[in-house]
N, C-alpha and C positions, 0 to 999 in steps of 0.2 A: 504494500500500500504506500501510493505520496506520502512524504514526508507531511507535507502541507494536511493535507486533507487529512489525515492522522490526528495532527495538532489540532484540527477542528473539532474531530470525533472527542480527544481527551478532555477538552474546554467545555464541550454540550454536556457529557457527561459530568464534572464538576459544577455548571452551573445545574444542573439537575438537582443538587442536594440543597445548593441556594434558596431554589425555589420552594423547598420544603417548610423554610423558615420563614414565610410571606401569610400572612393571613387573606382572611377572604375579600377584608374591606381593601388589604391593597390591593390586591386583585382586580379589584373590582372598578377602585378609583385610578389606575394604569390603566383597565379598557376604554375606561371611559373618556382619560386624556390623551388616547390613540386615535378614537376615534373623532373627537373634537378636531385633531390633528389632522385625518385623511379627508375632512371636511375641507380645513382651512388653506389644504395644499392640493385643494381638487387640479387650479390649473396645469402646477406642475406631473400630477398625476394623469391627466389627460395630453398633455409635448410625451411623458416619456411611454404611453400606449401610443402614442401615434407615429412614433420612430417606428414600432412593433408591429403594425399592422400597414405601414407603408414595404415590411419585407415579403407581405403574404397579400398573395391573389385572394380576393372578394369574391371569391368562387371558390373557395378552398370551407370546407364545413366547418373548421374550425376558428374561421374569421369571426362569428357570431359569437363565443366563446371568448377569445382573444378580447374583445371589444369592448372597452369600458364607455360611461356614456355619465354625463351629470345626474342622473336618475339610478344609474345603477351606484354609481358612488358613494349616493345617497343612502342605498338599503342596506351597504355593507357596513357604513357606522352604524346605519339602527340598527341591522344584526348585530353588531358587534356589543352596543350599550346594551340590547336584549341579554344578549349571554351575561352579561354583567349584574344583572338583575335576578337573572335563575338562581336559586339556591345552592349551594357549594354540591359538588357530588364527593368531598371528602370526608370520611372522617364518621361514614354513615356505617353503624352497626346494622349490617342483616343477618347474624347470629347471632346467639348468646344461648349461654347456657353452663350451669356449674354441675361439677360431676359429684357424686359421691362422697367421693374423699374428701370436698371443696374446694377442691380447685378451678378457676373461672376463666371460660372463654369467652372472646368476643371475633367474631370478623367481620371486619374492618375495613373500610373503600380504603384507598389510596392509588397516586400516579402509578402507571407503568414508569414514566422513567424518559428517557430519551424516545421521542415517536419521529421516524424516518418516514416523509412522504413525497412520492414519485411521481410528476404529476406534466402534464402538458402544455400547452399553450391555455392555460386559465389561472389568471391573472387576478380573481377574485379567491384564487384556493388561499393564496398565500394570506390574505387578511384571517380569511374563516378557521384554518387554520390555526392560527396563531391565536386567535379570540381563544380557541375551544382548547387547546392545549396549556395555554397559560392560566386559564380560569380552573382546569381540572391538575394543575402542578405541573406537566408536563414540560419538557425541553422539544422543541420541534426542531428537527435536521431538516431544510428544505430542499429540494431538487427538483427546479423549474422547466423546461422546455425553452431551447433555446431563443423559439418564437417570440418568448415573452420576457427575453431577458432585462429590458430595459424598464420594463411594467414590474419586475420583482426586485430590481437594483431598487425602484424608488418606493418599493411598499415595505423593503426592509429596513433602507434607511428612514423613515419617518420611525417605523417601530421601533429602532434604535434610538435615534434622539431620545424618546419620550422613555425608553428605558435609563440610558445615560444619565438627564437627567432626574429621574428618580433614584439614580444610583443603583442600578440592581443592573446583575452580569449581564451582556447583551449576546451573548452565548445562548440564552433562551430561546433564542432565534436564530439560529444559523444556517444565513442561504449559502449552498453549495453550488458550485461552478456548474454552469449547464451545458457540461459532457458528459458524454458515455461512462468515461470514468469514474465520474466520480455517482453513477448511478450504479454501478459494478462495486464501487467503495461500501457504500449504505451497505447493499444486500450482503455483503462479505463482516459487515462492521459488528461481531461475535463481542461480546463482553462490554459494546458502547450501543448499540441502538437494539433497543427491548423489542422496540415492534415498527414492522415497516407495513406500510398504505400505499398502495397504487392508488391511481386517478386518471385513468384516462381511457382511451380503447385496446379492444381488445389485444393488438401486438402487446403493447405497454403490460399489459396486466397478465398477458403471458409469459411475459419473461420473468417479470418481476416470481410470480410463483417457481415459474421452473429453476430459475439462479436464485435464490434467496435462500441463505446458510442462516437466516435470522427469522423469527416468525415473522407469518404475512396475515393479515386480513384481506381478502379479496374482494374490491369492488367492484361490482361487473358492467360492462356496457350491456345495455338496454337492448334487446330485441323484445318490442312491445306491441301486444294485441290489442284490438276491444271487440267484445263481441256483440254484433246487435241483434235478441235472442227472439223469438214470431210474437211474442208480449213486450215488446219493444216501444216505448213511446216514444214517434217520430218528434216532436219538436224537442222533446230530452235529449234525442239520439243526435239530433242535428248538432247543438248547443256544444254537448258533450265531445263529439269527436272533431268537429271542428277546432276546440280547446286543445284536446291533446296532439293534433299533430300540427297547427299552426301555431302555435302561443310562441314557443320557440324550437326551433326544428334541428337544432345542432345540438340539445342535451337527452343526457339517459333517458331520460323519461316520456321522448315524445315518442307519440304513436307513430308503429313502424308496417302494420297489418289489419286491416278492419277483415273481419266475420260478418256478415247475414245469413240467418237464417234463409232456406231457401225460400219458404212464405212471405217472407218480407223482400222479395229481389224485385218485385214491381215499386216499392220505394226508394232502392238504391241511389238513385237519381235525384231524390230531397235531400238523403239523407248527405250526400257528396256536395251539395248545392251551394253552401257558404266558401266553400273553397275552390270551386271549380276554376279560377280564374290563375289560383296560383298552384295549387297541387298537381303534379301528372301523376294517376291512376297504372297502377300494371297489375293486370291480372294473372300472376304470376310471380318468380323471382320471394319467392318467399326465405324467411330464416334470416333477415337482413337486416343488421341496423343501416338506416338510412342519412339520418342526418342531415335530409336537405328536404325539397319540397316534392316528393315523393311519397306515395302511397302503394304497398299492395292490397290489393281487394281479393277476394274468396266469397265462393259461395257452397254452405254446408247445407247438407242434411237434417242437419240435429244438434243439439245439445251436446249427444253423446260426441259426435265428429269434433265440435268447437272446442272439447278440454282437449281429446286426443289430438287434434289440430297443434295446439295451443301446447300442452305439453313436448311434441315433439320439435319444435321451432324457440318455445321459449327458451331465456336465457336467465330466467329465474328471476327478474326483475320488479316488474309490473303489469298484471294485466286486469280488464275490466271488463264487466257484463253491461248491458243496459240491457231491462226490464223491467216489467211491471209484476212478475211473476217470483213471487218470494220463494216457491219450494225451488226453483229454476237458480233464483240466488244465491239463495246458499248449498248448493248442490255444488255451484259452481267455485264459490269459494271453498268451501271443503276440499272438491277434487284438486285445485289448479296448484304447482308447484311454485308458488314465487314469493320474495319476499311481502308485499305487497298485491292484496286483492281487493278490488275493488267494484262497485255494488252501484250502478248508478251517478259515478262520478270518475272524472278523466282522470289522466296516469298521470297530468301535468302538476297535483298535488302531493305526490314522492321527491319530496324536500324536507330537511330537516327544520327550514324556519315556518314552513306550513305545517309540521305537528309539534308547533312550537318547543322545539328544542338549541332554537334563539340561531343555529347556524347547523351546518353538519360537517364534517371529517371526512363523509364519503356512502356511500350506500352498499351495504353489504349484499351481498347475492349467495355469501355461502351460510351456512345450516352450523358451524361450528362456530360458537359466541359470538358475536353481535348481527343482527340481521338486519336488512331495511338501512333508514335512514340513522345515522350514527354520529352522537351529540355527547353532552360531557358525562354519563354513566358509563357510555360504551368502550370510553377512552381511561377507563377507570379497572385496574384489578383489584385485588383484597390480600388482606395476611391475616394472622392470627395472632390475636394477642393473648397469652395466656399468663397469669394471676395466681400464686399462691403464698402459703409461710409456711413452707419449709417442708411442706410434703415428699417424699419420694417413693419409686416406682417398685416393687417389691420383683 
């Protein structure tokens, strides 16, 4: 390993126990004067995103992504002073219990420690981030996408200022050079980085698993369904899938497959109606995330077709029903495999600050500790505190 990059890993690590010694109120009055901060430096935050998106073609799906905007600026302080408002996720007993002999357990939330997160051209990771890790103890290692290097030089430096001067190590933040290498460094970083986080598509999130000597959480790109089921209400149906696959067509979440039932294919044509202008339809090419203004359409049989449809294409992410028909709903929710199922309402609601968790770290897709959208518990493990006078073990 660099030398450099080395010295980094030893500093996050060491500011990590720093951070143990910070109470919640600072915590709390540091996001707050972060976010005051990326308020008051929107202009320069908007010169060094537009150095970033002057390198990348406006036809590249990840230009929408890349893209900050005075409005978006804006949500990333309120998320950010949201998280600050949340209640600590340290320090929380969800065990207890004395044995016998009397001796007393407790466990106990606390940091993982150093969180390594590997992420692309999104330039809003690096604030949320950083909100969600320093609020739950956390040291965050970052590692940007070179698209957006310019976008993450100036969102670290602001977070640094404002740590400087508070006086607290700015190690707590440490962006990493946006090479390969030093994304090969993280995954390899045994003894300094507790848990690493992808962020991005699917290449990205395959490597990161298949090279990673460190645990991973896996967040997955979006291959996302909806299904509109022969109890379908057309003007819901209309509402609703227009929402998830135009609101924004470059994140996880946006619908990448519409279902109808076959009874309902003489509506098809309302139901496509609000987006015909910008969508192209292919009936066909399914199993896709799309990312742009694309649609595939299907027409089933059945219920039973829609899960097995749906199950063999999903990606475990997000998928939804529209109907009127409650045995039909929860049938559906029951059978379908994803982190996220949803009942009458669009996939473009799989964010962590819509189920107010004030921002998110990332969306889990796998089945082993945290699932879904993942906010300051998820970034959180536990130990054991055990309690006695002078008992021993026979």
């Amino acid at each position: 390993m660099d030398e450099k990059i080395q010295d980094l890993f030893v500093k996050a690590k060491s500011a990590s126990r720093e951070l143990l010694h910070l109470s919640d109120d600072d915590r709390n009055r540091v996001l707050c004067r972060v976010a005051d901060a990326i308020e008051r430096n929107e202009q320069t935050i908007l010169s060094s995103n537009a150095k970033d998106l002057a390198r990348m073609d406006k036809n590249n799906p990840m230009y929408d992504r890349l893209q900050l905007t005075s409005a978006r600026i804006r949500s990333i302080a309120s998320d950010m002073r949201h998280v600050a408002q949340l209640p600590t996720p340290l320090g929380i007993v969800t065990k207890q219990n004395t044995l016998p002999n009397g001796i007393r357990l407790h466990r106990v939330s606390v940091p993982f420690g150093v969180i390594g997160v590997v992420y692309e051209a999104r330039p809003n990771v690096t604030y949320d981030v950083f909100s969600l890790c320093f609020k739950s103890g956390n040291v965050c290692v970052l590692k940007g996408g070179k698209d957006a290097l310019d976008s993450n030089l100036c969102a670290a430096e602001i977070i640094h200022s404002v740590l400087r001067e508070e006086k607290i190590d700015e190690h707590c933040v440490t962006l990493m050079p946006a090479t390969h290498e030093a994304t090969e460094a993280i995954l390899s970083a045994v003894g300094y980085v507790d848990l690493c986080i992808p962020r991005g598509g699917r290449r990205l999130i395959d490597f990161v698993r298949d090279n990673a000597r460190v645990p991973v959480i896996e967040t997955g790109a979006g291959v996302v369904h909806t299904y509109f089921d022969k109890d379908g209400d057309i003007e819901k149906g209309k509402r609703i899938i227009n929402n998830a696959k135009t609101r924004r067509v470059s994140v996880c979440n946006a619908l990448d497959c519409l279902l109808v039932h076959k009874d309902r294919e003489k509506d098809l044509d309302q139901l496509l109606e609000p987006m015909k202008d910008r969508v192209q339809f292919h009936f066909g090419d399914y199993g896709r995330e799309w990312q742009s203004y694309d649609l595939s359409v299907k027409i089933v049989d059945s219920l039973d077709e829609a899960i097995a449809f749906i199950q063999q294409h999903s990606s475990g992410h997000s998928e939804s029903i529209i109907t009127e028909n409650e045995e039909a709903a929860r049938r559906f929710q029951r059978d379908i495999d994803a982190a996220c199922v949803y009942w009458n309402v669009p996939t473009s609601f799989t964010d962590g600050a819509q189920f107010g968790l004030g921002a998110e770290i990332g969306i889990s897709t796998q089945k082993l500790g945290p699932r879904g959208p993942m906010g300051l518990e998820e970034i959180t493990t536990y130990k054991w505190i055990i309690e006695g006078d002078g008992q021993i073990r026979e």
